[in-house]
Every structure is written in C-alpha cells, then in structure tokens.
FIKOLZA-1660 file (N, C-alpha, C; in steps of 0.1 Angstrom, whole numbers, plus 5000, padded with zeros to 4 digits):
% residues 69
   i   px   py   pz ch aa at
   1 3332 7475 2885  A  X  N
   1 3323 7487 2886  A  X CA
   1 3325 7496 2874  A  X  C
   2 3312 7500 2869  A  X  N
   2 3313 7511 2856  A  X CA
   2 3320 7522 2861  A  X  C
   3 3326 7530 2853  A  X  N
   3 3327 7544 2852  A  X CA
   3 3328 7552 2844  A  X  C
   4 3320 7564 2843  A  X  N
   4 3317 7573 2829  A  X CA
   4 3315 7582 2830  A  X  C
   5 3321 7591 2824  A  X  N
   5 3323 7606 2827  A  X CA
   5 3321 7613 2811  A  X  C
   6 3308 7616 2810  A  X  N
   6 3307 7627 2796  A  X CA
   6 3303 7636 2799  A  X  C
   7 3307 7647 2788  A  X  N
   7 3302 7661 2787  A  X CA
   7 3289 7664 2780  A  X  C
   8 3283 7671 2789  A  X  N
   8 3271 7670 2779  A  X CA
   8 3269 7687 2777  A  X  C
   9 3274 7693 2785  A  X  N
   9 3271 7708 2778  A  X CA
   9 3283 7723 2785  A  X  C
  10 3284 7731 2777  A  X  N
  10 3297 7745 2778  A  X CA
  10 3289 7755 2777  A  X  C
  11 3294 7763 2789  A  X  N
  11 3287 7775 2790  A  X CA
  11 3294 7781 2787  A  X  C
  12 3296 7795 2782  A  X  N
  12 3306 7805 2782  A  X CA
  12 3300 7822 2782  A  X  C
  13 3306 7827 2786  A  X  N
  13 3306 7845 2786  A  X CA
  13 3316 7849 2796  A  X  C
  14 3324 7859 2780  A  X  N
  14 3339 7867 2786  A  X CA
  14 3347 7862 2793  A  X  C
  15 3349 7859 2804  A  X  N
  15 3363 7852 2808  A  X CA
  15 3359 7837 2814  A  X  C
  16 3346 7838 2813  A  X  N
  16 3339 7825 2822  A  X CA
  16 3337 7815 2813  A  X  C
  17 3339 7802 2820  A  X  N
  17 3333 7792 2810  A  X CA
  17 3330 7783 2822  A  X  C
  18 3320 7770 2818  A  X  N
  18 3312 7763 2828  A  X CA
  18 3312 7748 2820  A  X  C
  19 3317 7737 2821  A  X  N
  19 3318 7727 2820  A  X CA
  19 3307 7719 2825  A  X  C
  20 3294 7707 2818  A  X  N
  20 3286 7702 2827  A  X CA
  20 3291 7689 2823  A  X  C
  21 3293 7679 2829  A  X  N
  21 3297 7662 2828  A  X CA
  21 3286 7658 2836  A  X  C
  22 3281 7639 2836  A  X  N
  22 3277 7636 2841  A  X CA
  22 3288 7623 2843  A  X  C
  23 3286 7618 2852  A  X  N
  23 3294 7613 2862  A  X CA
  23 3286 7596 2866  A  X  C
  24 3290 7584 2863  A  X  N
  24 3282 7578 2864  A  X CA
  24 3289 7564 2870  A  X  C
  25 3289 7562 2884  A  X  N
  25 3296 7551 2893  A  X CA
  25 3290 7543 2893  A  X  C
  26 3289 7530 2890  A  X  N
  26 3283 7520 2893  A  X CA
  26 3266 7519 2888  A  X  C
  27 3260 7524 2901  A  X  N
  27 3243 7529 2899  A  X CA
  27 3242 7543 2899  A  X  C
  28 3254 7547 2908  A  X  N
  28 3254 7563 2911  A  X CA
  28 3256 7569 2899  A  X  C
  29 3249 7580 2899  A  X  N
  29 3245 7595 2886  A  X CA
  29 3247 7609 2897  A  X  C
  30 3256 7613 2890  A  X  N
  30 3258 7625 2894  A  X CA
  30 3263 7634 2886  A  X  C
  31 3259 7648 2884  A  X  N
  31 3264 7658 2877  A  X CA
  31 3275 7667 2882  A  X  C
  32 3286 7672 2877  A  X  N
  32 3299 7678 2879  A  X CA
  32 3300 7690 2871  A  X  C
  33 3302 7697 2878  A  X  N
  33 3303 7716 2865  A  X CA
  33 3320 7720 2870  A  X  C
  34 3326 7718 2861  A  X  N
  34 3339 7727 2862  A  X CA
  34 3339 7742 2858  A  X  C
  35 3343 7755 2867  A  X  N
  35 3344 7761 2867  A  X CA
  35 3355 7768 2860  A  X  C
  36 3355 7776 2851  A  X  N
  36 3370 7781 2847  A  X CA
  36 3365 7798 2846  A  X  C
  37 3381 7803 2854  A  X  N
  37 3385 7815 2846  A  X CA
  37 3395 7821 2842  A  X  C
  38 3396 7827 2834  A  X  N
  38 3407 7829 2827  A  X CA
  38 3412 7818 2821  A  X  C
  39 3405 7807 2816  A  X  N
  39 3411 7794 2815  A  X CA
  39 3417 7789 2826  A  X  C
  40 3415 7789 2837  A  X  N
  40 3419 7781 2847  A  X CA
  40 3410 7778 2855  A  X  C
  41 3413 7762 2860  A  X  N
  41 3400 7756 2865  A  X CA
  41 3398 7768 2878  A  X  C
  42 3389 7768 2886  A  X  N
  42 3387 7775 2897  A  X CA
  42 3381 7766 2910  A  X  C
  43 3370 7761 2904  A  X  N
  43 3364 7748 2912  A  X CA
  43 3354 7735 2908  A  X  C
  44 3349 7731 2911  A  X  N
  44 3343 7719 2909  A  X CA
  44 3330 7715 2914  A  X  C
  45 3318 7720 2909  A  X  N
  45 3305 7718 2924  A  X CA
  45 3301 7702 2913  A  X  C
  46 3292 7699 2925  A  X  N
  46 3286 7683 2922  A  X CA
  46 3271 7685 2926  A  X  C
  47 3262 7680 2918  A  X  N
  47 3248 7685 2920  A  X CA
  47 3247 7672 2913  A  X  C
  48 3230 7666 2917  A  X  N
  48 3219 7654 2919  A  X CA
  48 3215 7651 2907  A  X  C
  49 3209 7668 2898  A  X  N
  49 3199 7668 2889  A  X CA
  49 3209 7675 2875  A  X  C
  50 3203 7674 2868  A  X  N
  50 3211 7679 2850  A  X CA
  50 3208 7697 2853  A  X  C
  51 3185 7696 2855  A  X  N
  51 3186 7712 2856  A  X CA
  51 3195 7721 2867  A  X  C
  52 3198 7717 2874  A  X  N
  52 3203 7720 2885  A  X CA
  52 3222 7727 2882  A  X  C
  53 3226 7714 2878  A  X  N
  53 3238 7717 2871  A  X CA
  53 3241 7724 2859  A  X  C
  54 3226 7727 2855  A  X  N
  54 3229 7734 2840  A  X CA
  54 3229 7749 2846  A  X  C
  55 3216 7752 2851  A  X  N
  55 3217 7764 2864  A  X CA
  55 3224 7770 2867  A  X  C
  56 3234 7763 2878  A  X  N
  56 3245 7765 2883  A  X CA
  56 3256 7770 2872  A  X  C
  57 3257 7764 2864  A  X  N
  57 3268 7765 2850  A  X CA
  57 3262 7777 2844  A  X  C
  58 3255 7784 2842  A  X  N
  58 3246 7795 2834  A  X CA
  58 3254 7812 2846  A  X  C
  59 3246 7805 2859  A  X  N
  59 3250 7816 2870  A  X CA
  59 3266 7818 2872  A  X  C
  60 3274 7811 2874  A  X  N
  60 3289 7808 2869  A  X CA
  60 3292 7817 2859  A  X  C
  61 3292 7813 2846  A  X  N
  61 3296 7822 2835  A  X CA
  61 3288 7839 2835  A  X  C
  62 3277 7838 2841  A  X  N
  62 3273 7854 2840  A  X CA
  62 3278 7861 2850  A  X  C
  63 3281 7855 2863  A  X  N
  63 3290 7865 2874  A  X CA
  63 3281 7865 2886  A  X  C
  64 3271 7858 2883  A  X  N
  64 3264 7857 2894  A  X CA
  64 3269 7850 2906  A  X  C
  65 3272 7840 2906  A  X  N
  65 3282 7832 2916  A  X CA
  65 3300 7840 2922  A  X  C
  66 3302 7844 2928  A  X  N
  66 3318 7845 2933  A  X CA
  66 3321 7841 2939  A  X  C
  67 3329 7833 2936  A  X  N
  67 3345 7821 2944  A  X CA
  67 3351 7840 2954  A  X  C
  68 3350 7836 2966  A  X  N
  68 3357 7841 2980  A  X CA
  68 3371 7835 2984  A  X  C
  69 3385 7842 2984  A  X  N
  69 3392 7834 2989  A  X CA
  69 3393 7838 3002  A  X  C
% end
C-alpha cells in the first residue's frame, strides 16, 4: 500500500501557524492541517477537500477558531 504525506502550504500570523499536508493511503486522499501555538502542536483536523483545509488553516492562524480545554 502507498503512502504520502506532503506539505503543500504554511499559514502564519503572530503566534499562530497552520500546516496543510495532503495525506495519501492507498486510493484514499485526505487533507491534514496541523495546528501550532507558540510552536507547539495544539491539534490536528482532517478535512476531504484542499479548499476546505486551506480555510480551516487561514481561520486558525487569525484567531478565529479556539481550541476549549
């Protein structure tokens, strides 16, 4: 079975940064955004589509999104 994991795009503003990978099992494609703050990972979402995960990665770094503990 394949497996492939590239980066295709970095988001950043101020303490935020957004990692987008695509993720590629077998036939399966799926997009991965790592979350960081402070430089430290925070979380991990998994989304279908690229615009979706680019989105997500955009709203992340501007503060739009907040991780609740």
């Amino acid at each position: 079975m394949t497996k492939l994991k590239e980066q295709y795009h970095s988001f950043s503003n101020e303490n935020r940064t957004a990692e987008v990978f695509l993720e590629v099992i077998g036939s399966e494609r799926n997009w991965s955004i790592d979350c960081f703050e402070h430089n430290e990972m925070v979380v991990t979402y998994k989304m279908p589509y690229e615009v979706a995960a680019e989105q997500l990665a955009d709203e992340w770094v501007m503060g739009d999104i907040k991780i609740i503990e």
